[in-house]
OpenMM code with the backbone's topology and positions (N, CA, C; nanometers):
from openmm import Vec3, app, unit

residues = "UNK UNK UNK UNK UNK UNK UNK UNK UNK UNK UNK UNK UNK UNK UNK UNK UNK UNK UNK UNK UNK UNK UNK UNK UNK UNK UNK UNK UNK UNK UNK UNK UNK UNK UNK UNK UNK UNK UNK UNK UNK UNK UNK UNK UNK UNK UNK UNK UNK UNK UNK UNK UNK UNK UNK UNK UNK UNK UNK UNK UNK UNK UNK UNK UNK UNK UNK UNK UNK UNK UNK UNK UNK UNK UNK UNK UNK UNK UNK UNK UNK UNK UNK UNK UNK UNK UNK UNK UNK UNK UNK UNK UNK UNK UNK UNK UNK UNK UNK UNK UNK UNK UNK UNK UNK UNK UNK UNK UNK UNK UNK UNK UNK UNK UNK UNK UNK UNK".split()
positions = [
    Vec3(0.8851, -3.7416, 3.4821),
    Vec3(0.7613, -3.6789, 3.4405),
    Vec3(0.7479, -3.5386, 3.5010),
    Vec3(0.7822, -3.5276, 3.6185),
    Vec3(0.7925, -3.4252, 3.6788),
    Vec3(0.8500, -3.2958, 3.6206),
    Vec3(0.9995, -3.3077, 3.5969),
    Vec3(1.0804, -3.2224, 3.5235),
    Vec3(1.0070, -3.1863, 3.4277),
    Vec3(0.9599, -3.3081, 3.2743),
    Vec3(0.8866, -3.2453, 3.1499),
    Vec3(0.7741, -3.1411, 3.2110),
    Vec3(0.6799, -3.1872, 3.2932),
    Vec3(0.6037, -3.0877, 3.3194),
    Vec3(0.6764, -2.9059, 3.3457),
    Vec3(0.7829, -2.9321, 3.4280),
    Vec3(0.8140, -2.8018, 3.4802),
    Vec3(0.8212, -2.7336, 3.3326),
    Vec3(0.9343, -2.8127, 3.2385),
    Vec3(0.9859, -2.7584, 3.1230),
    Vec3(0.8793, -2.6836, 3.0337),
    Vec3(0.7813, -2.7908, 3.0193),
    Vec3(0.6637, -2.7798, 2.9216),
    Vec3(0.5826, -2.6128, 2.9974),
    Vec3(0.5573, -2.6162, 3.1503),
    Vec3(0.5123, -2.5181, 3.1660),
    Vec3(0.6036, -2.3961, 3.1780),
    Vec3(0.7678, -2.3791, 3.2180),
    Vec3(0.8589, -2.2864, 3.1644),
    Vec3(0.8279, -2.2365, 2.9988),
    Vec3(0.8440, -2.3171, 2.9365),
    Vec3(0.8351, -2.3028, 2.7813),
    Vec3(0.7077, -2.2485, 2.7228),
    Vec3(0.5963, -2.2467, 2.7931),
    Vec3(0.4626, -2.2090, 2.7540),
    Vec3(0.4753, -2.0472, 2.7480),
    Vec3(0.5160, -2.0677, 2.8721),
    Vec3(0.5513, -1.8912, 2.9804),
    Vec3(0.6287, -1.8101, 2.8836),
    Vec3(0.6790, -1.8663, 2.8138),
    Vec3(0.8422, -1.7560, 2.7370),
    Vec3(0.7393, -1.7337, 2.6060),
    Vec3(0.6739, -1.8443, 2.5312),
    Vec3(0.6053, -1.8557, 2.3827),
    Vec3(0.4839, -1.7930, 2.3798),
    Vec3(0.4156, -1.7390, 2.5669),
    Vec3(0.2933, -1.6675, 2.5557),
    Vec3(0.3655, -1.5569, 2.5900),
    Vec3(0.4732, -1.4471, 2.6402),
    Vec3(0.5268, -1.3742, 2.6212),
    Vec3(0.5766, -1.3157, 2.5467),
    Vec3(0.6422, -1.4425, 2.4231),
    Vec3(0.6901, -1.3887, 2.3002),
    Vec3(0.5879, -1.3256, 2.2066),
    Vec3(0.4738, -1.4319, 2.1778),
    Vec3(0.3417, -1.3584, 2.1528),
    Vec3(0.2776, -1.2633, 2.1431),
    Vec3(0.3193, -1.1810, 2.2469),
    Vec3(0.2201, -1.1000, 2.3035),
    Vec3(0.2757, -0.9547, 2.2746),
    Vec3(0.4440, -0.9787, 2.2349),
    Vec3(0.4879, -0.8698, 2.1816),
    Vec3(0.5227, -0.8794, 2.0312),
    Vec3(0.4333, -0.9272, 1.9834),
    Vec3(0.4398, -0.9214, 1.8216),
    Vec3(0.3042, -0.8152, 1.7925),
    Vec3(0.3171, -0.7086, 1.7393),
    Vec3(0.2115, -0.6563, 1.6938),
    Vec3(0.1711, -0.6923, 1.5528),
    Vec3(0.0423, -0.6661, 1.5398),
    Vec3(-0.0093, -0.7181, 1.4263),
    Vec3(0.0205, -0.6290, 1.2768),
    Vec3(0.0622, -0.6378, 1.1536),
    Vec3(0.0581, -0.5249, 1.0560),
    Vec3(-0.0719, -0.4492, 1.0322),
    Vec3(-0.0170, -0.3079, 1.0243),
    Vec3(-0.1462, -0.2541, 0.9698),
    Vec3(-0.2143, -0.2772, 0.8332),
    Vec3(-0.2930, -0.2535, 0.8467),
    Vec3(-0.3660, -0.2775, 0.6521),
    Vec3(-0.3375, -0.1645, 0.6205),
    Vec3(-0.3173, -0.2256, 0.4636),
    Vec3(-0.2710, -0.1407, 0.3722),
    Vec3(-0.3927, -0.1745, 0.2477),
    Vec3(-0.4706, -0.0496, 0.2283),
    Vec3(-0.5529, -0.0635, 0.0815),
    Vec3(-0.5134, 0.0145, 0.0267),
    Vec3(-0.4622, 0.0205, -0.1112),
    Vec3(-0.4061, 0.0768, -0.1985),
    Vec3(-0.5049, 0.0865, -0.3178),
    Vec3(-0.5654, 0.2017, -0.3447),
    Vec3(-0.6520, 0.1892, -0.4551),
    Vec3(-0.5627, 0.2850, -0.5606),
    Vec3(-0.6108, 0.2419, -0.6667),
    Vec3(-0.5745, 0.3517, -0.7926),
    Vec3(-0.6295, 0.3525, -0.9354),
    Vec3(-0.6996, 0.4983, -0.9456),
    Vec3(-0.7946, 0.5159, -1.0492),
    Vec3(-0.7330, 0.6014, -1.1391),
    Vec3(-0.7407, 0.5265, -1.2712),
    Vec3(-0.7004, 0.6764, -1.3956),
    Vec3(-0.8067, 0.7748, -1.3978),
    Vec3(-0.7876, 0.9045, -1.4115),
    Vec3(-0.8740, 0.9986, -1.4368),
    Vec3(-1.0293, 1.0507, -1.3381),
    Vec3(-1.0086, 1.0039, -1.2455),
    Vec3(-1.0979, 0.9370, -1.1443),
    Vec3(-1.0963, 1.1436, -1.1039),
    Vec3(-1.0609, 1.1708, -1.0800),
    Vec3(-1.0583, 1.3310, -0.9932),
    Vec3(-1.1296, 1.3268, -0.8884),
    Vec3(-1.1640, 1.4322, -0.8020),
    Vec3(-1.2347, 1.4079, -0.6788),
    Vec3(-1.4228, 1.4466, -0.7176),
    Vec3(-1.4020, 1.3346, -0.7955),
    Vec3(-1.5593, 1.2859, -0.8044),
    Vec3(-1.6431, 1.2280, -0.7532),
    Vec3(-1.6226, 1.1703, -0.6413),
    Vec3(-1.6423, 1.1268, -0.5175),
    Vec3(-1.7479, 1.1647, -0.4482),
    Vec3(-1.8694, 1.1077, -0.3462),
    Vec3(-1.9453, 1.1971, -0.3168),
    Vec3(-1.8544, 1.1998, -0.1389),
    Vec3(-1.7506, 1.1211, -0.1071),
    Vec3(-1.6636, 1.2144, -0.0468),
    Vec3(-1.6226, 1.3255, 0.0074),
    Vec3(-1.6056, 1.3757, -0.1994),
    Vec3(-1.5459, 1.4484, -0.2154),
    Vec3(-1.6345, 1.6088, -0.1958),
    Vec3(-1.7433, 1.6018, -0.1485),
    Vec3(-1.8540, 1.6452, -0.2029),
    Vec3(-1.9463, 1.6738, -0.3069),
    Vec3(-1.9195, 1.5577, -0.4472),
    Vec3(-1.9705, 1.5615, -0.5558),
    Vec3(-2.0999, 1.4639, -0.5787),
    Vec3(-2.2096, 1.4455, -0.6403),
    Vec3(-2.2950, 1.3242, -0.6241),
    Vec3(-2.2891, 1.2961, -0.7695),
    Vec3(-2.2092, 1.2860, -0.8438),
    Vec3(-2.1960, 1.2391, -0.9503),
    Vec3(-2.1760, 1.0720, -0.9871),
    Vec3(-2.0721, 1.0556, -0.9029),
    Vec3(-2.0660, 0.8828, -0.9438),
    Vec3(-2.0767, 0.8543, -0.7900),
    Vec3(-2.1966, 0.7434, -0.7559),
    Vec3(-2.2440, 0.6586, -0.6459),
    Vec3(-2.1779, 0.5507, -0.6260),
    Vec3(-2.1371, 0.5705, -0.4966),
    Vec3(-1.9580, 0.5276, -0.4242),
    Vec3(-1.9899, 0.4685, -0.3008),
    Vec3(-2.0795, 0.3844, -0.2627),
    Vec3(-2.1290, 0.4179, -0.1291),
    Vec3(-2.0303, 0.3374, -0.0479),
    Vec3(-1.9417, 0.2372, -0.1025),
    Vec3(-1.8328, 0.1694, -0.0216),
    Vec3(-1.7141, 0.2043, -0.0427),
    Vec3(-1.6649, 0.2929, -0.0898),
    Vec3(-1.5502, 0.4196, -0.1183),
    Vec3(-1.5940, 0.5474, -0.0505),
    Vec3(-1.6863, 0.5607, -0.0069),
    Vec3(-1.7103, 0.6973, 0.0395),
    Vec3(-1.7356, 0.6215, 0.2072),
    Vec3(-1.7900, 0.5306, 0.2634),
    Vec3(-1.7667, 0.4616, 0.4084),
    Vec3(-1.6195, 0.4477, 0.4292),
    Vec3(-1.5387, 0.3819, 0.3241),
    Vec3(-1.4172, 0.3589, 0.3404),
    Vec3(-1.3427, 0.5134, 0.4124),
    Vec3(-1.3767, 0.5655, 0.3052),
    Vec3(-1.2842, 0.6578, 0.2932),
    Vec3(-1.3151, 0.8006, 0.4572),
    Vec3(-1.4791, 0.7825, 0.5254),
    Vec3(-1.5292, 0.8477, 0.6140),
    Vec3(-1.4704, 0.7343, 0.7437),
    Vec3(-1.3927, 0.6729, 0.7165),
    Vec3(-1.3123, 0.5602, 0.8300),
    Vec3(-1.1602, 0.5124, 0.8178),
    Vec3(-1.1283, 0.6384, 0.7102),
    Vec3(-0.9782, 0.6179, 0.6902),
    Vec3(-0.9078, 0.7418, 0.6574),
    Vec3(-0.8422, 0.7176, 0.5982),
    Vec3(-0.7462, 0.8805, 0.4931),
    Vec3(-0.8133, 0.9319, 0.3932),
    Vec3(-0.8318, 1.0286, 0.3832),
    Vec3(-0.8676, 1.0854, 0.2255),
    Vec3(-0.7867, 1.2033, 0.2181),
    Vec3(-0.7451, 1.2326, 0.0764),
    Vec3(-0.6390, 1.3338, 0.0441),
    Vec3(-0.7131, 1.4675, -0.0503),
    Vec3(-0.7005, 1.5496, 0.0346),
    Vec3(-0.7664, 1.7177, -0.0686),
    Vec3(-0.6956, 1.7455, -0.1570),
    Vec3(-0.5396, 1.7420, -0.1491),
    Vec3(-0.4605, 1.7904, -0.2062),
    Vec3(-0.3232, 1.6666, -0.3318),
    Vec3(-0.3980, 1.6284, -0.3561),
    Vec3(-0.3202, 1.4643, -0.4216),
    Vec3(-0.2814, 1.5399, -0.5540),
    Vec3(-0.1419, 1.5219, -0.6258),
    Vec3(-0.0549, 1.5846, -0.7798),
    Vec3(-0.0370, 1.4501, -0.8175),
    Vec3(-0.0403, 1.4573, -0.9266),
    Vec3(-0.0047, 1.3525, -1.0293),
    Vec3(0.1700, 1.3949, -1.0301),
    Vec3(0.2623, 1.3147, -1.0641),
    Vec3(0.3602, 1.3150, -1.0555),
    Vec3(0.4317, 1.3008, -1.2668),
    Vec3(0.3525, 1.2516, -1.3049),
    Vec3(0.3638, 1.2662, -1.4678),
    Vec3(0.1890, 1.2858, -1.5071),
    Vec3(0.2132, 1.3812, -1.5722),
    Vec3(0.0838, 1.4037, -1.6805),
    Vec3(-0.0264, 1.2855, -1.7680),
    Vec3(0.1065, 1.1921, -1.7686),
    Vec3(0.0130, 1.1003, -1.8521),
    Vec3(-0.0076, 0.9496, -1.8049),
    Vec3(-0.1413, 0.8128, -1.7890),
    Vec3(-0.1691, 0.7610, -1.6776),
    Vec3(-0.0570, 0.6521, -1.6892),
    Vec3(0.0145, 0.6469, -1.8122),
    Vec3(0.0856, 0.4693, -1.7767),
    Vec3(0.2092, 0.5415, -1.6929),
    Vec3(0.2865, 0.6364, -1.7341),
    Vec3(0.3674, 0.7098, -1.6694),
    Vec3(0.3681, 0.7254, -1.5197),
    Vec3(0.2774, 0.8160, -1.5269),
    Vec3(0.2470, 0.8140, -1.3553),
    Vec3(0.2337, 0.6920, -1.2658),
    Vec3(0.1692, 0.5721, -1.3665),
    Vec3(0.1263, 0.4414, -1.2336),
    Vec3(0.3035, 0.4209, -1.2495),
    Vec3(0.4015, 0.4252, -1.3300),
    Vec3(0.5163, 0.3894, -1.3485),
    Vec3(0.6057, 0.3857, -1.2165),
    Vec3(0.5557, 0.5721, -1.2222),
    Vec3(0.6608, 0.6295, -1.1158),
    Vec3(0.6276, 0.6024, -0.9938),
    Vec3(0.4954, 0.6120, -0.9534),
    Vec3(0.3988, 0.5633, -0.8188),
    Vec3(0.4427, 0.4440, -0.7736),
    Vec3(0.3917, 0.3641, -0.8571),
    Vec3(0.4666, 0.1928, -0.8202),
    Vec3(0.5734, 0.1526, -0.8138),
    Vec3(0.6646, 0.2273, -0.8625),
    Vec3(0.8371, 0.2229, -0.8380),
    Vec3(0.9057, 0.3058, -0.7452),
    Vec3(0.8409, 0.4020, -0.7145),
    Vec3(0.9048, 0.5093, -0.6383),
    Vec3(1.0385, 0.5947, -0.6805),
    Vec3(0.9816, 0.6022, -0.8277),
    Vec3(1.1431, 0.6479, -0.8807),
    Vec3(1.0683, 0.7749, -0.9872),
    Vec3(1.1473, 0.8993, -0.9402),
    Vec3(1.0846, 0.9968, -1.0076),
    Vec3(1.0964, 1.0003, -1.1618),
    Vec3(1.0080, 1.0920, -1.2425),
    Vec3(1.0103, 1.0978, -1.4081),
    Vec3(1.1283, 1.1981, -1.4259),
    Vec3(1.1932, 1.1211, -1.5070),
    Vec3(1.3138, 1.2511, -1.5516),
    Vec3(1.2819, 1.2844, -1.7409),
    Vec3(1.3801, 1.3021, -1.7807),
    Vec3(1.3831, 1.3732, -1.9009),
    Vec3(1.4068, 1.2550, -2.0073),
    Vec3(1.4177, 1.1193, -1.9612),
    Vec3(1.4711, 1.0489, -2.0455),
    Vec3(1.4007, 0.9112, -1.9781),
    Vec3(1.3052, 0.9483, -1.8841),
    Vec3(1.2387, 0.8003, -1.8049),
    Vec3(1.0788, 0.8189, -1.7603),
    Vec3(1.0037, 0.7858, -1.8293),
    Vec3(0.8424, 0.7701, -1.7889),
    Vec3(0.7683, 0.9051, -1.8358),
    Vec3(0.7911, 0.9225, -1.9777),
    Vec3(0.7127, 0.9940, -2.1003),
    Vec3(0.5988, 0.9776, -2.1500),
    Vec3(0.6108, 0.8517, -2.2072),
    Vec3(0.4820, 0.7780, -2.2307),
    Vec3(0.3836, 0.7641, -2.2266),
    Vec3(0.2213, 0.7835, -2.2091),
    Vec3(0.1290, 0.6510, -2.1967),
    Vec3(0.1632, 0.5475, -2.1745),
    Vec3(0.2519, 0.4666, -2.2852),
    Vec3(0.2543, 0.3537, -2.2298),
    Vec3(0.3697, 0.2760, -2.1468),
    Vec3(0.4360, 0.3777, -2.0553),
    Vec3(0.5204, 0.3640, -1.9948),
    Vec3(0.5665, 0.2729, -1.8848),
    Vec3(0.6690, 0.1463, -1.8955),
    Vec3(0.6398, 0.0301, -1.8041),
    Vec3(0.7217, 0.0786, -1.6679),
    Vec3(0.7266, 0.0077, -1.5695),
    Vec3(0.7869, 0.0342, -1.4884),
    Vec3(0.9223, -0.0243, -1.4802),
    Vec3(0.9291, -0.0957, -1.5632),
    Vec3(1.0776, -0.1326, -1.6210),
    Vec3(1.1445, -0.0366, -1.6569),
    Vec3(1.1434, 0.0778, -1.6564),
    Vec3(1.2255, 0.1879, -1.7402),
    Vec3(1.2708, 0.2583, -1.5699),
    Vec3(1.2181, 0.2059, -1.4641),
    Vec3(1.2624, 0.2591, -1.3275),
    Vec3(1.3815, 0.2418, -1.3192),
    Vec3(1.4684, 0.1133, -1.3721),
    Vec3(1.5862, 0.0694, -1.3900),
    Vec3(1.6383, -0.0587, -1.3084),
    Vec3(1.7836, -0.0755, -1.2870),
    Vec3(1.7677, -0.2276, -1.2011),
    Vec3(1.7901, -0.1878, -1.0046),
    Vec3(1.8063, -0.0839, -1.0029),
    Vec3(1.7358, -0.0914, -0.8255),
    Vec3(1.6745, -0.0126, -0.7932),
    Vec3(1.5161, -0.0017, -0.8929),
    Vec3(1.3995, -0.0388, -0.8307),
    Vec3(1.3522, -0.1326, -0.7621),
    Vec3(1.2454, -0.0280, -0.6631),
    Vec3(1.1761, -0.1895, -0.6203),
    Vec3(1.0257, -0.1541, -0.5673),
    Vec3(0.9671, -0.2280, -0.7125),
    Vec3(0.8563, -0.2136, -0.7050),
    Vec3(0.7456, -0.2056, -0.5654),
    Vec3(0.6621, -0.1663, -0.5610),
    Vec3(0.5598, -0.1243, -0.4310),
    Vec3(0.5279, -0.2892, -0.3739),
    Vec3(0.4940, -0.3537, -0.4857),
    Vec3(0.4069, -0.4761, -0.4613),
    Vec3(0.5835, -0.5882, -0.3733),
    Vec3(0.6506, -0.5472, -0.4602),
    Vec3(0.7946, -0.6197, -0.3659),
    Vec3(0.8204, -0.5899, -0.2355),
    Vec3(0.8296, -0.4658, -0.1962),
    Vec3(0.8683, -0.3936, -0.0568),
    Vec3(0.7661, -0.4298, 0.0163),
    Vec3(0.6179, -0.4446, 0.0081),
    Vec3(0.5411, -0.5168, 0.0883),
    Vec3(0.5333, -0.6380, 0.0981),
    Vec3(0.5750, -0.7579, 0.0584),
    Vec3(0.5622, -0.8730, 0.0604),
    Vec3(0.7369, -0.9026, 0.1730),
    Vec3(0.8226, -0.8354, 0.0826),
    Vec3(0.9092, -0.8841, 0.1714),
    Vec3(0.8832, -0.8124, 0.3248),
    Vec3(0.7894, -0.7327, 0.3873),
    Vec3(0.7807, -0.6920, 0.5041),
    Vec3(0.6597, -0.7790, 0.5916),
    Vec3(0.6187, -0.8780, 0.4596),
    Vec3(0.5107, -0.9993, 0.5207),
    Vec3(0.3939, -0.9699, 0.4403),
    Vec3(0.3641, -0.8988, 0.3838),
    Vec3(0.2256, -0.8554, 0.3265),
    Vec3(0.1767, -0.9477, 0.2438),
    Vec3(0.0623, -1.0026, 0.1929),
    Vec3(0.0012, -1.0475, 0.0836),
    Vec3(-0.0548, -0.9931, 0.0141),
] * unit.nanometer
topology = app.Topology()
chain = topology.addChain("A")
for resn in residues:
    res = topology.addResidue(resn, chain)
    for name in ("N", "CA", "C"):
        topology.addAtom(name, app.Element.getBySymbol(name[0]), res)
């Protein structure tokens, strides 16, 4: 009985150590609006009333300077969510899927899950 005890309290010692150097992931909120511009009262606009996008955003990142990467919105969420730029022959469209990224893409929503994310 003796020994289990030592073991049990050795083994506690290593599993509250191991613990303790796991940091936690950061959050990740990912929003994304078609046509949205910095309409924001954020942004300094009082046009559309935001009041939990505009707290969010006075307690996180906000971007002055954000480019669309294709002109048109299915396109752009294409290239955004794939991470694969528009060329001359890939994400034209409106209705442009992200299937046209090709086969090693990897989508946004993949690369976070396999790093633990939900």
């Amino acid at each position: 009985m003796n020994n289990f005890l030592k073991y049990t309290f050795i083994l506690s010692v290593v599993f509250q150590a191991a613990a303790q150097d796991i940091k936690p992931a950061k959050n990740v909120l990912f929003i994304m609006v078609d046509d949205l511009r910095p309409e924001l009262n954020v942004y300094g606009q009082d046009l559309i009333k935001s009041p939990n996008i505009d707290a969010l955003a006075a307690a996180g990142t906000t971007f002055k300077r954000a480019y669309c990467n294709v002109p048109v919105c299915g396109a752009s969420r294409a290239s955004l969510l794939s991470g694969v730029r528009p060329t001359a022959k890939r994400f034209l469209k409106y209705y442009s899927s992200i299937n046209e990224a090709g086969p090693n893409a990897q989508h946004i929503v993949d690369y976070f899950n396999e790093r633990g994310y939900t």
